[in-house]
Backbone as CSV, one residue per row, in Angstrom:
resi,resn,N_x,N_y,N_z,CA_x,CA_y,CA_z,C_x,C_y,C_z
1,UNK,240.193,10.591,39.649,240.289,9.211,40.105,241.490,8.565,39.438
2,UNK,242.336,7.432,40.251,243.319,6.733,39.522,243.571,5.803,39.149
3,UNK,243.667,5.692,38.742,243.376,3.722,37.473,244.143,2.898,38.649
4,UNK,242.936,1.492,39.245,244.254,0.610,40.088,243.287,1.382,41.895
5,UNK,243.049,2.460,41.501,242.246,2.530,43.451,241.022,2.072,43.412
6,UNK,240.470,1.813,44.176,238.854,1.807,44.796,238.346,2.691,44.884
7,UNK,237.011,3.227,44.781,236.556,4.331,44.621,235.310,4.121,45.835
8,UNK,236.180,5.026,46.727,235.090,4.773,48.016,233.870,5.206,48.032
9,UNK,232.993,3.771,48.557,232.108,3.750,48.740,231.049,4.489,50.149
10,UNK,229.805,5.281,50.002,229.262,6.006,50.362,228.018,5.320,51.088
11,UNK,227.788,4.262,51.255,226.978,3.026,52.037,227.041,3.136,53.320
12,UNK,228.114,2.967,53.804,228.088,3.716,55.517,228.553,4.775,55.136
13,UNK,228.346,5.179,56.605,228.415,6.757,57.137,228.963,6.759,58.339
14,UNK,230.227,7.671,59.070,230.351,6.955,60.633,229.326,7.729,61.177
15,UNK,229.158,6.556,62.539,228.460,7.472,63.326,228.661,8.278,64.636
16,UNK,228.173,9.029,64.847,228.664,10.480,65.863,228.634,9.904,67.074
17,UNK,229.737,10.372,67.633,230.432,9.664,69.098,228.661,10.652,70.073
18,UNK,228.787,9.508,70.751,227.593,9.381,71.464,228.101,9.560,73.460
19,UNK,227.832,10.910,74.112,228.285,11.450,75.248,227.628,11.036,76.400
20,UNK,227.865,9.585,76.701,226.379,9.596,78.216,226.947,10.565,79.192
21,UNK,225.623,11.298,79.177,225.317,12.307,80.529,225.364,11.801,81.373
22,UNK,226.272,12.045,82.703,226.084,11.671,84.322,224.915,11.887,84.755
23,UNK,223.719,12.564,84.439,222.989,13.469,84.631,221.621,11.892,85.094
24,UNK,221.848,11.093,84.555,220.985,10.097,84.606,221.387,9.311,86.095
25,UNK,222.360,9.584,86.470,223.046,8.736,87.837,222.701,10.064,88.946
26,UNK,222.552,10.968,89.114,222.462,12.211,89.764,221.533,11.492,91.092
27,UNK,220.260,11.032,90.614,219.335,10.134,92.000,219.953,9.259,92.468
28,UNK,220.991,8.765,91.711,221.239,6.958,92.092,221.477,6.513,94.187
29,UNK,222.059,7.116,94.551,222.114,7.030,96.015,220.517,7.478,96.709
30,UNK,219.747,8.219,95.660,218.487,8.020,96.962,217.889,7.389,96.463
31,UNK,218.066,6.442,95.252,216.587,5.229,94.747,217.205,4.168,96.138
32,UNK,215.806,3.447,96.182,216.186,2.033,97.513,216.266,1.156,96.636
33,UNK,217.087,0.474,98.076,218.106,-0.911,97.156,216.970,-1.767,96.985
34,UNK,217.343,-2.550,95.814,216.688,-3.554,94.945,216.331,-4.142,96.255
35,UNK,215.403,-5.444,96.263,214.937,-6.575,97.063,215.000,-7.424,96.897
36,UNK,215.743,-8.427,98.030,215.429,-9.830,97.541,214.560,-10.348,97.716
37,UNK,213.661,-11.098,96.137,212.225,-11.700,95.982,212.357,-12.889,96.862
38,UNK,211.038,-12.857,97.688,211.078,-14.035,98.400,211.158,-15.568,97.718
39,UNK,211.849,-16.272,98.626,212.596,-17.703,97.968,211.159,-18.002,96.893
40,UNK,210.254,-18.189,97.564,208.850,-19.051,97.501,208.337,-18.590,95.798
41,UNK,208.439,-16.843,96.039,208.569,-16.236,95.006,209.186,-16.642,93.671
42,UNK,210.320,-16.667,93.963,211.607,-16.837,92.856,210.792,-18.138,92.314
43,UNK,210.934,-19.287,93.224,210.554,-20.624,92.604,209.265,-20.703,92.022
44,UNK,208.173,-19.930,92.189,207.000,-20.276,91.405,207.257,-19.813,90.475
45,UNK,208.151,-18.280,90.307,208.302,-17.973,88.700,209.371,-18.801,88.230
46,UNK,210.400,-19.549,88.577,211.119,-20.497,87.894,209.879,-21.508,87.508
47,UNK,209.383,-21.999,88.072,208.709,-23.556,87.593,207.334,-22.662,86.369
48,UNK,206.909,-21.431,86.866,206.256,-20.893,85.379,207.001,-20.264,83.941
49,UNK,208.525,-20.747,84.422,208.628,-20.500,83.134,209.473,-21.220,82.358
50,UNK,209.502,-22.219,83.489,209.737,-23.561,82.443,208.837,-24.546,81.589
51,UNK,207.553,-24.254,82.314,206.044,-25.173,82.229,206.025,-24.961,80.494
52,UNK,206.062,-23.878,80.269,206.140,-24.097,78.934,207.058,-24.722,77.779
53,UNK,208.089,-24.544,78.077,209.455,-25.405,77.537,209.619,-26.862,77.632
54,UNK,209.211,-27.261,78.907,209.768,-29.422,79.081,208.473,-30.147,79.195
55,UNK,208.846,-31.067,79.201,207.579,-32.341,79.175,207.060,-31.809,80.591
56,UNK,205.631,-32.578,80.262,205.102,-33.021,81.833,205.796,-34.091,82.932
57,UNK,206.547,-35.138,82.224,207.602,-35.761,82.782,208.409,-34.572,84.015
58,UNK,209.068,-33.774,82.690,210.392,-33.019,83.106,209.711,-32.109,84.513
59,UNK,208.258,-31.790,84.113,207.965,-30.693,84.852,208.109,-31.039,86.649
60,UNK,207.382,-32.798,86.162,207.072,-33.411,87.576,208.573,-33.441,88.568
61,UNK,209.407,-34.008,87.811,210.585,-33.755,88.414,211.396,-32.750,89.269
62,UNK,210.797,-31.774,87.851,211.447,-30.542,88.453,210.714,-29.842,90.225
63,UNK,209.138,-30.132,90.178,208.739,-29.814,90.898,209.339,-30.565,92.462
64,UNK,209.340,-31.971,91.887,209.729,-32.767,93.175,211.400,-32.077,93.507
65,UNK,212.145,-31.839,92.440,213.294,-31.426,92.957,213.320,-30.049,94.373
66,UNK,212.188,-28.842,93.460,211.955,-27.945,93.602,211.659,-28.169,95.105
67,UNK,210.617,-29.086,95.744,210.284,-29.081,97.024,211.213,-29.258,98.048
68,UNK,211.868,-30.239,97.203,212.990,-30.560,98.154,214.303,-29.134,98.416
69,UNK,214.258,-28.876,97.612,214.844,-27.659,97.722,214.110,-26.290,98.367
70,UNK,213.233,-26.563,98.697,212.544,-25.430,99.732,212.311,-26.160,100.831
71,UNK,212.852,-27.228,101.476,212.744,-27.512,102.863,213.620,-26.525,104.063
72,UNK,212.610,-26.747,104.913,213.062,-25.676,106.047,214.195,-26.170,106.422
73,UNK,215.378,-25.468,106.208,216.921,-25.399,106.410,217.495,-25.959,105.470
74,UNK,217.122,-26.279,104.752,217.248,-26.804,103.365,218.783,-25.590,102.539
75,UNK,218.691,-26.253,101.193,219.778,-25.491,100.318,218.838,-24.389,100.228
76,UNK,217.870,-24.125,99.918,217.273,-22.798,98.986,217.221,-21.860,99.901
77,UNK,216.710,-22.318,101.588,216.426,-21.552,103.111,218.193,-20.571,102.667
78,UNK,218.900,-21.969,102.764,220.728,-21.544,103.332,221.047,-20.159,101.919
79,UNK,220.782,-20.870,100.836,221.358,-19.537,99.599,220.313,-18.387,99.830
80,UNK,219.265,-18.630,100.376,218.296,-17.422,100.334,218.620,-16.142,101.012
81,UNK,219.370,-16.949,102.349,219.521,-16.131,103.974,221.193,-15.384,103.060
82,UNK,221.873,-15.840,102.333,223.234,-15.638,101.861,222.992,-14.600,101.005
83,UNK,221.809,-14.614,100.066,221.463,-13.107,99.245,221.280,-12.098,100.536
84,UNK,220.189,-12.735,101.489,219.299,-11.482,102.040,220.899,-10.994,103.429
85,UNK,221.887,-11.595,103.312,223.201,-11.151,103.636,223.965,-9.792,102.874
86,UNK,223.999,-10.390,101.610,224.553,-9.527,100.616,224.129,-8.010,100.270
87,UNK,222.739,-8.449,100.560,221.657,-7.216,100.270,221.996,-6.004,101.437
88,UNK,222.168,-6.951,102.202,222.319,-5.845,103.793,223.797,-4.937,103.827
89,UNK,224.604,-5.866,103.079,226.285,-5.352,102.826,226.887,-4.896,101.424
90,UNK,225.455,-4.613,100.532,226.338,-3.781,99.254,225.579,-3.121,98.438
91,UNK,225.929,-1.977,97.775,224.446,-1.370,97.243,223.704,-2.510,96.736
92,UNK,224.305,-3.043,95.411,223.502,-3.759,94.721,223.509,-5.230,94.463
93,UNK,223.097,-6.250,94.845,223.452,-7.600,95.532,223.427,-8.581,94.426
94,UNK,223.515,-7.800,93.198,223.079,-8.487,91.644,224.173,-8.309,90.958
95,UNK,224.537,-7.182,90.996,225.276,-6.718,90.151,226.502,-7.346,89.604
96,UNK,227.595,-8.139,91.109,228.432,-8.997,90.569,228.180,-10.119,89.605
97,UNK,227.184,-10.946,90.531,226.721,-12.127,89.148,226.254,-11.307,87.941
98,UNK,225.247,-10.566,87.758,224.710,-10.599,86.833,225.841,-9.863,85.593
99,UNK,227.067,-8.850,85.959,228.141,-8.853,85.531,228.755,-9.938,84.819
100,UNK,229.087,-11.056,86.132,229.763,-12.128,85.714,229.103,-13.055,84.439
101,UNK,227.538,-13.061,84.276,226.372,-13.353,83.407,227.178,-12.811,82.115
102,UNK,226.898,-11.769,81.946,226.955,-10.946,80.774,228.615,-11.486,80.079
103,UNK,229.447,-11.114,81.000,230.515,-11.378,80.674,230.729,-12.980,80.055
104,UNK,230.073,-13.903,80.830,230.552,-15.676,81.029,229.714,-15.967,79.634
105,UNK,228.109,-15.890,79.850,226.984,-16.219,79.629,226.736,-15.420,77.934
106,UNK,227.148,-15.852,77.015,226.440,-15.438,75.851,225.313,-16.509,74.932
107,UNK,224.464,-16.391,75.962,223.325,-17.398,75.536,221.752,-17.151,75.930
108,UNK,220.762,-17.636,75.668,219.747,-17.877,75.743,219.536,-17.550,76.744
109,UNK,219.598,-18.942,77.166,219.698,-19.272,78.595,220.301,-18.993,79.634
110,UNK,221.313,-17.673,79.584,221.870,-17.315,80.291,221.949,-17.309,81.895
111,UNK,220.471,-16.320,82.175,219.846,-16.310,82.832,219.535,-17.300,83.805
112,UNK,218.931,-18.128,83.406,218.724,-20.076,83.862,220.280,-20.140,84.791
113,UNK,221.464,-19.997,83.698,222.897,-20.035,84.241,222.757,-19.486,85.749
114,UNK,222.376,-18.267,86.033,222.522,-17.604,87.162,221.542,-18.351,88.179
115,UNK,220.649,-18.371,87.879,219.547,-19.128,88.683,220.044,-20.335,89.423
116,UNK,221.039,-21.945,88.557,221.768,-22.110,88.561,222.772,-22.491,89.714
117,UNK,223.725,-21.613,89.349,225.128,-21.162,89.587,224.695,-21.058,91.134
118,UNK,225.755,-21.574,92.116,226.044,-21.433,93.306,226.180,-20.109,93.867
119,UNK,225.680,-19.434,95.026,225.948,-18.205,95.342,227.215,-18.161,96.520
């Protein structure tokens, strides 16, 4: 050892380059494409999983918003018919947003973001 160096420390260790196998993608063209959850769907699990988080105030609101937003021809009808578009024209009808999520979105709430976010 030489008077004046550091004497390396043995605390880490690197770790071993890690090879993903293709072998896991091999089915991927015969699994069926994801689905889009019906509108009605989506919104009862949005409003259950906010119920726990905001006031009863917030909730009432949200619900009244919520209705209004499921009127027949409504915004939720118009973005709904625009997924069940997407779905018909690309493997996976998530994948861009939820990309764009990961990438934009380093939060909590991320998620919420997408929900959100204009399609």
């Amino acid at each position: 050892t030489r008077t004046g160096l550091v004497k390396p420390c043995r605390l880490l260790s690197p770790l071993p380059v890690v090879q993903i196998s293709e072998r896991p993608l091999v089915h991927q063209e015969s699994l069926p494409k994801l689905p889009v959850p019906p509108l009605k769907q989506t919104c009862a699990r949005y409003l259950a999983s906010l119920e726990p988080l905001i006031s009863e105030e917030e909730m009432t609101h949200t619900r009244e918003l919520m209705a209004e937003f499921l009127q027949p021809g409504g915004v939720g009808e118009r973005l709904q018919k625009s997924l069940e578009r997407r779905a018909r024209k690309t493997e996976n009808w998530v994948r861009k947003k939820r990309t764009l999520l990961c990438v934009r979105e380093r939060d909590v709430n991320g998620f919420l973001f997408l929900c959100h976010k204009s399609l």
